[in-house]
C-alpha positions as CSV (number, residue, x, y, z in Angstrom):
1,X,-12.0,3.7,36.1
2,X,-11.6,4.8,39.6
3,X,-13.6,8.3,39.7
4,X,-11.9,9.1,42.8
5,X,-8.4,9.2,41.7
6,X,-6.5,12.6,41.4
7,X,-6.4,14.7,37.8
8,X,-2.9,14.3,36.6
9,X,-1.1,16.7,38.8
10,X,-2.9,17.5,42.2
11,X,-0.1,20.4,44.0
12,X,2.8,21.8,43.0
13,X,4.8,20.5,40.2
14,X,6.4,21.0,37.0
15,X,7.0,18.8,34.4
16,X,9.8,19.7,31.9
17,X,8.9,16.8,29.3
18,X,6.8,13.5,29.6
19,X,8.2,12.4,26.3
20,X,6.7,9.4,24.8
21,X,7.2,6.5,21.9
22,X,4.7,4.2,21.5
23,X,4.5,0.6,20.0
24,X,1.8,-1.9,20.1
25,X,3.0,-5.2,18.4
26,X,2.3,-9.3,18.4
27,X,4.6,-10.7,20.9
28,X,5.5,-14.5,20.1
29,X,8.0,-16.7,21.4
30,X,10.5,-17.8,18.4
31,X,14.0,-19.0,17.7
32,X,15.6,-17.1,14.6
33,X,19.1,-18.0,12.8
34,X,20.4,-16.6,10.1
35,X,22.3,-18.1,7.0
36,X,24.5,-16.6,4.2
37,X,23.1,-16.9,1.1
38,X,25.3,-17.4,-1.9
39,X,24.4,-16.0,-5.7
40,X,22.0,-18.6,-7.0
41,X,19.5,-19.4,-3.9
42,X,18.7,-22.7,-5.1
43,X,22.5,-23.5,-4.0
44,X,23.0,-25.1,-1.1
45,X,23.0,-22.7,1.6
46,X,27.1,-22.3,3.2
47,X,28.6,-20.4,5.6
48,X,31.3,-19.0,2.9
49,X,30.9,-15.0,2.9
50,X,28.3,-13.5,0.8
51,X,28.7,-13.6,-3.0
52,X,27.8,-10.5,-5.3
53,X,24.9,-11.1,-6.8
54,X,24.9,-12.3,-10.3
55,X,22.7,-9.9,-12.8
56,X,22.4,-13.5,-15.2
57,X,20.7,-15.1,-12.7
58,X,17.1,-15.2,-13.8
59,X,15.4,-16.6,-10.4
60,X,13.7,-14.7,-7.3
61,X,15.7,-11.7,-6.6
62,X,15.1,-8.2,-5.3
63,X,16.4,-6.5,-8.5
64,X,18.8,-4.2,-8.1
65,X,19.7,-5.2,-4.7
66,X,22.9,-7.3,-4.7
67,X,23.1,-9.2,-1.2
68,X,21.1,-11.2,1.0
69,X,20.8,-13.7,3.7
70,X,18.5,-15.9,4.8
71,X,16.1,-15.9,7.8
72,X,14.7,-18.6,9.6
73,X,11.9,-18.3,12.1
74,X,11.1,-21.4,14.1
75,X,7.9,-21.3,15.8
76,X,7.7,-23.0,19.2
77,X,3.9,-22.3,19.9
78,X,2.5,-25.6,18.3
79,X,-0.3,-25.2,15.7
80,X,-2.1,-22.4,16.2
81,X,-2.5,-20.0,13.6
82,X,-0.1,-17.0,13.8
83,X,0.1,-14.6,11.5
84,X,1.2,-11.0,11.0
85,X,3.5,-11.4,14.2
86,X,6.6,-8.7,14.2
87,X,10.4,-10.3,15.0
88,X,13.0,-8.0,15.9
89,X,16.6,-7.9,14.1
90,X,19.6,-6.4,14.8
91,X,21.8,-5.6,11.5
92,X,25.8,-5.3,11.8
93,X,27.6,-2.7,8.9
94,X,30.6,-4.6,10.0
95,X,31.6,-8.6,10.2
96,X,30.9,-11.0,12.6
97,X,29.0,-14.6,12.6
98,X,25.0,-14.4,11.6
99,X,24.2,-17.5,13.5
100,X,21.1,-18.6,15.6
101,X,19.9,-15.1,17.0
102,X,18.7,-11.7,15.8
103,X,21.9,-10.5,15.0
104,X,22.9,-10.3,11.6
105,X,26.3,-9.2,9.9
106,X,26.5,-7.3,6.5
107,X,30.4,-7.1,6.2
108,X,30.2,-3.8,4.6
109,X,28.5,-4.9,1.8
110,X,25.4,-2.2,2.9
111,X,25.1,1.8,3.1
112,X,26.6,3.4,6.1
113,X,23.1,4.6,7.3
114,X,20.9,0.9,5.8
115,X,18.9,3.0,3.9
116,X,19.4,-0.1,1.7
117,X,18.1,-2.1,4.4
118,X,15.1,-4.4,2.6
119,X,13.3,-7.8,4.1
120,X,11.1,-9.9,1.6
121,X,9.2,-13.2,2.5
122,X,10.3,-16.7,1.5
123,X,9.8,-15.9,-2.4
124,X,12.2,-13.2,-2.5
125,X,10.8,-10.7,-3.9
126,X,7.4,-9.8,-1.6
127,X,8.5,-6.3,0.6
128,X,7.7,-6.9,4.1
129,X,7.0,-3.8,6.7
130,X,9.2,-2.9,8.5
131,X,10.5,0.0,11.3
132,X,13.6,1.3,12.0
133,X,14.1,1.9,15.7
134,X,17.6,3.1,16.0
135,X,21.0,3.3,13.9
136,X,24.5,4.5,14.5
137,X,25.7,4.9,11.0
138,X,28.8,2.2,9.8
139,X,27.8,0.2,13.0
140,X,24.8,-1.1,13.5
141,X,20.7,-0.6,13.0
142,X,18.0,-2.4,15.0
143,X,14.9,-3.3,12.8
144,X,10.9,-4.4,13.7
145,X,9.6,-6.7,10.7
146,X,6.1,-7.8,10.7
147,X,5.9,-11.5,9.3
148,X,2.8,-12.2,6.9
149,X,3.4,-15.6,6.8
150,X,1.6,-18.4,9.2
151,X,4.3,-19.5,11.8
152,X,1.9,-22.1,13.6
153,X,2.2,-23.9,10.3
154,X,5.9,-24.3,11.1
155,X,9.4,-22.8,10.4
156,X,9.2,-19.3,8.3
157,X,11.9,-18.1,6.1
158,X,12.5,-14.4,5.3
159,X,15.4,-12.7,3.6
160,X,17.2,-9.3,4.3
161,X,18.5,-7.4,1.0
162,X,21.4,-4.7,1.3
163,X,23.8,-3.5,-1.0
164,X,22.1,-0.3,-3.4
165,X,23.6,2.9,-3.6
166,X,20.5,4.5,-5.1
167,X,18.1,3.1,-2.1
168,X,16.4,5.5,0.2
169,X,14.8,4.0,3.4
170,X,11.6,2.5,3.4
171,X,11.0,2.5,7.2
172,X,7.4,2.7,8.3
173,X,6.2,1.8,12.1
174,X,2.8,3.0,11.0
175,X,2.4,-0.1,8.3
176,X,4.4,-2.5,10.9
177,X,2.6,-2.4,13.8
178,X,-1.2,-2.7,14.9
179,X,-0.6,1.0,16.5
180,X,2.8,3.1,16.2
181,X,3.3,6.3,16.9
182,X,7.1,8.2,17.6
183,X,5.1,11.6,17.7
184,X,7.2,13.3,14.6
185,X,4.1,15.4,15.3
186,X,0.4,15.1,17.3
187,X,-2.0,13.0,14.9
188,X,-5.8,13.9,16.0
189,X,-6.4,10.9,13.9
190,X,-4.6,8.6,16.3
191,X,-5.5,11.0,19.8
192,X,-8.0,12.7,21.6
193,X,-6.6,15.0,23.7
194,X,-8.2,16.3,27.3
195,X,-7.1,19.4,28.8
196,X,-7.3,19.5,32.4
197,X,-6.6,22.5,34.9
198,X,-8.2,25.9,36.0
199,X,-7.8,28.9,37.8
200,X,-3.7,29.6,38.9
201,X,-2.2,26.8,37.1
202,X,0.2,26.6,33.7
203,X,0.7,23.9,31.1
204,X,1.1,22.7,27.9
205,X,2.3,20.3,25.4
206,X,4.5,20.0,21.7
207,X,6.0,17.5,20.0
208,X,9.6,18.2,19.3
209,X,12.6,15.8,18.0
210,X,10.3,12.9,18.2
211,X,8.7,13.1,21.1
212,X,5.5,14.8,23.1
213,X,6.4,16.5,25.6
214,X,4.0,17.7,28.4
215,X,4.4,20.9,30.6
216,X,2.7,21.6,33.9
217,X,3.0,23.8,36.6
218,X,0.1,24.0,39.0
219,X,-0.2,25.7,43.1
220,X,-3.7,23.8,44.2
221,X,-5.7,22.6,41.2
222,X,-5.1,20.1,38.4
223,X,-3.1,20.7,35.6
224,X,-2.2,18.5,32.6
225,X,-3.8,16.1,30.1
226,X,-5.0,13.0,28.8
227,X,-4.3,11.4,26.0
228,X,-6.8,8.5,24.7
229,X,-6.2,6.7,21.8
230,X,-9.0,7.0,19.0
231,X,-8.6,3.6,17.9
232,X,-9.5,0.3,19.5
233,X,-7.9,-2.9,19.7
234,X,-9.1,-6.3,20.5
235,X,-5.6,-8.5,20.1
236,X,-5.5,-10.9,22.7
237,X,-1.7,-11.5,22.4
238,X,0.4,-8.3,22.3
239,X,3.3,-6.4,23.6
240,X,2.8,-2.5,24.2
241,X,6.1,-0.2,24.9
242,X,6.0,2.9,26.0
243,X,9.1,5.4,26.5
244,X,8.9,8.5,28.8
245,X,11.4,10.5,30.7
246,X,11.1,13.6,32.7
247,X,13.0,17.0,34.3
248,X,12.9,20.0,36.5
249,X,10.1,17.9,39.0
250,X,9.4,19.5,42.2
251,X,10.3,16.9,43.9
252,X,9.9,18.1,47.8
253,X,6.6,19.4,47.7
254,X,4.8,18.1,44.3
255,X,1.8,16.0,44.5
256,X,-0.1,13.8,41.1
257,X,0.2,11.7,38.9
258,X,2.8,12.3,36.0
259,X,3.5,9.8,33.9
260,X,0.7,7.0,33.9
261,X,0.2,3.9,31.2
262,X,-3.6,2.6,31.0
263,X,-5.8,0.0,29.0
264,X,-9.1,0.7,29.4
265,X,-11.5,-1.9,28.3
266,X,-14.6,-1.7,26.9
267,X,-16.5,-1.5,29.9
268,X,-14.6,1.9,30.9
269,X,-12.3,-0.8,33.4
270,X,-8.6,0.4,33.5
271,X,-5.4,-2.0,34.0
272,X,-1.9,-0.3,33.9
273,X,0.9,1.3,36.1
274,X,1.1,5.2,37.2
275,X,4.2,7.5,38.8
276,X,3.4,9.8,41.2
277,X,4.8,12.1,42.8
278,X,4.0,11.6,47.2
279,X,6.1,14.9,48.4
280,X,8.8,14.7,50.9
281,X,11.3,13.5,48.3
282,X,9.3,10.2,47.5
283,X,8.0,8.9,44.3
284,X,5.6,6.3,44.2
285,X,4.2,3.4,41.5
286,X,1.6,2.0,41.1
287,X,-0.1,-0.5,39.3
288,X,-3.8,-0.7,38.8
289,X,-5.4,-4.0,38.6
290,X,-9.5,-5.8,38.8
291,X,-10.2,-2.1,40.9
292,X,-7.1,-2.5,43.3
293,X,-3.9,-0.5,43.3
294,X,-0.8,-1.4,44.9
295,X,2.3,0.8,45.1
296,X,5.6,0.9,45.9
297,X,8.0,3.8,47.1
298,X,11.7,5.1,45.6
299,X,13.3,7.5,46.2
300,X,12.8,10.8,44.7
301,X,13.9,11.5,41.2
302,X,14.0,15.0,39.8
303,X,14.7,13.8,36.3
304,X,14.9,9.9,35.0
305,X,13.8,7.7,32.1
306,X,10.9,5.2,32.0
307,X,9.8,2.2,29.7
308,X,6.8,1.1,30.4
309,X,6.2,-2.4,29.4
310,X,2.6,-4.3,29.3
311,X,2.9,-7.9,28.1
312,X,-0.8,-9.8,26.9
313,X,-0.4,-13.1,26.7
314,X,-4.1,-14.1,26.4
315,X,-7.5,-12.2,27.5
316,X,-6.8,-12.2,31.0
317,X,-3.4,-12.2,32.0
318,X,-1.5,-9.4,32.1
319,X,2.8,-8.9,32.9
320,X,3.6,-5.3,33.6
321,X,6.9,-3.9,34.0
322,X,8.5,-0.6,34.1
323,X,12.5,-0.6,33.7
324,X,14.7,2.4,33.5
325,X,15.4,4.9,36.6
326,X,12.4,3.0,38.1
327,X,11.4,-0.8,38.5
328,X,8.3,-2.5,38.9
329,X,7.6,-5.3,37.5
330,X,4.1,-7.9,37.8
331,X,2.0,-10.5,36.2
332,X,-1.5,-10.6,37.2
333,X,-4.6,-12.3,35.9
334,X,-7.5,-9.5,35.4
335,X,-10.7,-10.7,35.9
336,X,-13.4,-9.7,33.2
337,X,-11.3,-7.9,31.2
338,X,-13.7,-7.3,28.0
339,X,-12.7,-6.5,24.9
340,X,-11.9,-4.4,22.9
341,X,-9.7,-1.6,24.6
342,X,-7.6,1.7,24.4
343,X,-4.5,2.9,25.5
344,X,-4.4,6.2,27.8
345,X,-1.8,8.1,28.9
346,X,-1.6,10.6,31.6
347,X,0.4,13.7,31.8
């Protein structure tokens, strides 16, 4: 860490919400198709429209659940063993052509808001994790399934079940990902929290509608917190997401760091990307890598959206990006990154 660098908010400025949604998944490179699957699934698989399921058949099925289409996941990494990887899958209400991407299409055949929604490994009947990141019921849901199987061994199948009235949802981002959190409220278990700020300044935080929200007001000092994950992580190939926005910033005279994304390694050795406020109607990011910061102006923003982005691919090299209202994006190679690390974020 760079001792130097200013507390989260160093003049002047208020922060309406810093509101976050956090993922940390296995990020792998694979093709996906999908294939309808008629009643008996030792048939040979056809592109006819999805049969009812028969109750005589006396194979692998989900039981009660009376659809489901296949999932094949071809691996193009070569041999090396990968498992617990997450895929991501976009499921259609309505009808359409489940061909050789992550869309798949139900014809109607599932609940208006997929809380029927179920994925099982190749034998058909093993649950596998999933999350629910969005839905707009009778269109469409997008879905996060971790993958138990071994895909350097080659080509995975999974299956998707729909079609029960009585189902509730089984959505968990907890039991999908290595870390998940969408902050329905503040787990201690998960964060430990740092208060910064004295004398003249005001803030605070909540979590409210799914998010955690950060509120700061501050004439001269400091004034804001830190959030450190509790837990460690030593995965060497992973995708971390982040999604922030903020409001009401003092944009002409504000001064600090409000919305900042770190991994800190285990030698206390930070690698991420920070916005800050510069006054005079300027914002500034930066990203933070092997003890050097580079940044890069835009314009000023009183209010915008952010996804910060952090893609591993191996112990030392490191593609950053943040999208949204702002853009950056970098791949660097960090130099003695040790592991494990934690995530911090900035407020």
């Amino acid at each position: 860490m760079n001792s130097g660098r200013a507390k989260p908010n160093d003049r002047r400025v208020l922060i309406k919400s810093f509101a976050v949604t956090l993922i940390l998944l296995l990020s792998i490179g694979v093709q996906t198709s999908w294939m309808k699957e008629v009643s008996n699934p030792s048939s040979q698989i056809v592109s006819s429209p999805v049969e009812e399921y028969a109750p005589s058949y006396g194979g692998s099925w989900l039981d009660p659940w009376e659809f489901r289409q296949r999932h094949t996941i071809q691996s193009s990494l070569g041999s090396d063993p990968i498992p617990d990887y997450q895929i991501h899958i976009t499921v259609h209400f309505g009808s359409g052509s489940s061909g050789a991407s992550e869309h798949v299409y139900l014809n109607g055949y599932c609940e208006p808001d997929f809380s029927d929604i179920r994925f099982t490994d190749d034998d058909g009947i093993t649950l596998l994790d999933h999350w629910r990141e969005s839905s707009v019921s009778g269109d469409y849901a997008t879905y996060w399934v971790e993958v138990k199987d071994d895909l350097g061994g080659g080509d995975q199948e999974v299956y998707i079940y729909y079609g029960n009235d009585q189902a509730a949802t089984a959505s968990d981002g907890d039991a999908t990902f290595p870390f998940f959190d969408d902050f329905s409220f503040l787990d201690v278990g998960k964060w430990a929290v740092t208060e910064y700020g004295a004398g003249t300044e005001t803030h605070s935080y909540d979590v409210s509608g799914g998010e955690l929200h950060v509120h700061a007001e501050s004439n001269s000092v400091s004034s804001g917190y830190r959030f450190d994950t509790i837990q460690t992580f030593a995965n060497t190939d992973f995708h971390l997401t982040i999604k922030g926005r903020w409001a009401n910033l003092d944009w002409s005279r504000g001064g600090g760091n409000f919305q900042t994304l770190e991994l800190i390694d285990a030698e206390s050795q930070s690698t991420g990307i920070i916005v800050r406020l510069r006054g005079s109607n300027w914002l500034t990011t930066f990203r933070y890598l092997d003890g050097s910061w580079t940044d890069l102006y835009q314009p000023e923003y009183s209010a915008g959206n952010t996804e910060f982005n952090c893609f591993v691919s191996d112990s030392t090299s490191f593609d950053m990006e943040l999208t949204e209202t702002l853009s950056l994006s970098y791949a660097g190679t960090v130099s003695g990154f040790h592991y494990p690390f934690s995530i911090r974020l900035w407020a």
